[in-house]
C-alpha positions as CSV (number, residue, x, y, z in Angstrom):
1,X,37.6,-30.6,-16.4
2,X,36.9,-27.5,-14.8
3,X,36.3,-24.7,-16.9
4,X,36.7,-20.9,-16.3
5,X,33.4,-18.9,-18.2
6,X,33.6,-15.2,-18.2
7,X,29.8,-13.9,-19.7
8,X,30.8,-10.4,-20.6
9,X,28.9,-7.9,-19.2
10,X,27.6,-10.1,-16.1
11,X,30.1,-12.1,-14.2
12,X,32.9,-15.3,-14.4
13,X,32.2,-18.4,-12.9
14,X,33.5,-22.0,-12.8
15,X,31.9,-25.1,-14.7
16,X,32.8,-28.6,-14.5
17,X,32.6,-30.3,-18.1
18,X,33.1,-33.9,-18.7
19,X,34.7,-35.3,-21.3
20,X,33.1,-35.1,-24.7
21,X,30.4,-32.3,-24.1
22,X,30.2,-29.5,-26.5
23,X,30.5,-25.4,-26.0
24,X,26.4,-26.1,-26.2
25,X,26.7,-28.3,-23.2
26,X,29.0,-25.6,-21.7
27,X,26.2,-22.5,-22.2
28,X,23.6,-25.0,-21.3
29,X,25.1,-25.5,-18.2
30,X,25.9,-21.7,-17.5
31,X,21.8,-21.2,-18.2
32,X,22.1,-20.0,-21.2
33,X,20.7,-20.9,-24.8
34,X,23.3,-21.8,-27.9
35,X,21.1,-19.6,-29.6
36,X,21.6,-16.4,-27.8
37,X,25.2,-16.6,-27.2
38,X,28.8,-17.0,-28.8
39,X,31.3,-18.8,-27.3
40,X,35.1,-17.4,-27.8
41,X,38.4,-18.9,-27.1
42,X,41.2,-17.1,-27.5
43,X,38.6,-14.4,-28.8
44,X,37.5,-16.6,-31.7
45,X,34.2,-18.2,-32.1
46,X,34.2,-22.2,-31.8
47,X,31.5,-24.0,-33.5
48,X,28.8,-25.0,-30.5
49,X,29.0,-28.9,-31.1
50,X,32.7,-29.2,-30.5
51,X,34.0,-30.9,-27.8
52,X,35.4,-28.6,-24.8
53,X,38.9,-28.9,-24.7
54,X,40.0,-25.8,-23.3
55,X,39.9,-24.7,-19.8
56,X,38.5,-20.8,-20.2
57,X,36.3,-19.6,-22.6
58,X,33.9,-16.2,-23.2
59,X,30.4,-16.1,-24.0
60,X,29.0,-13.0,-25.9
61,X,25.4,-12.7,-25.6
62,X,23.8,-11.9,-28.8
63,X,21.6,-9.0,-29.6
64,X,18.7,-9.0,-31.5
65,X,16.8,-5.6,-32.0
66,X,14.6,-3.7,-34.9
């Protein structure tokens, strides 16, 4: 399935995900950690180990500071 990623901030690209990977396979994929992002649908966060079954998502980087 192909799958549309907007990163806010940076830019939106395309992704091809087979069937069964995760969001973490998804951010993976875009070079990005799990850890350092949030992946939205529909602006709600999904859980990272659940299967991909929609085709456009945005990931939120995640900012740590002190």
């Amino acid at each position: 399935m192909d799958v549309t990623v907007e990163v806010v901030g940076e830019d939106t690209r395309e992704v091809v995900v087979d069937d069964g990977e995760t969001y973490a396979d998804l951010v993976r994929a875009i070079g990005r950690s799990p850890q350092e992002v949030t992946v939205l649908v529909d602006g709600s966060p999904v859980p990272e180990d659940q299967p991909v079954t929609v085709d456009s998502v945005t990931v939120l980087r995640l900012i740590k500071g002190g």
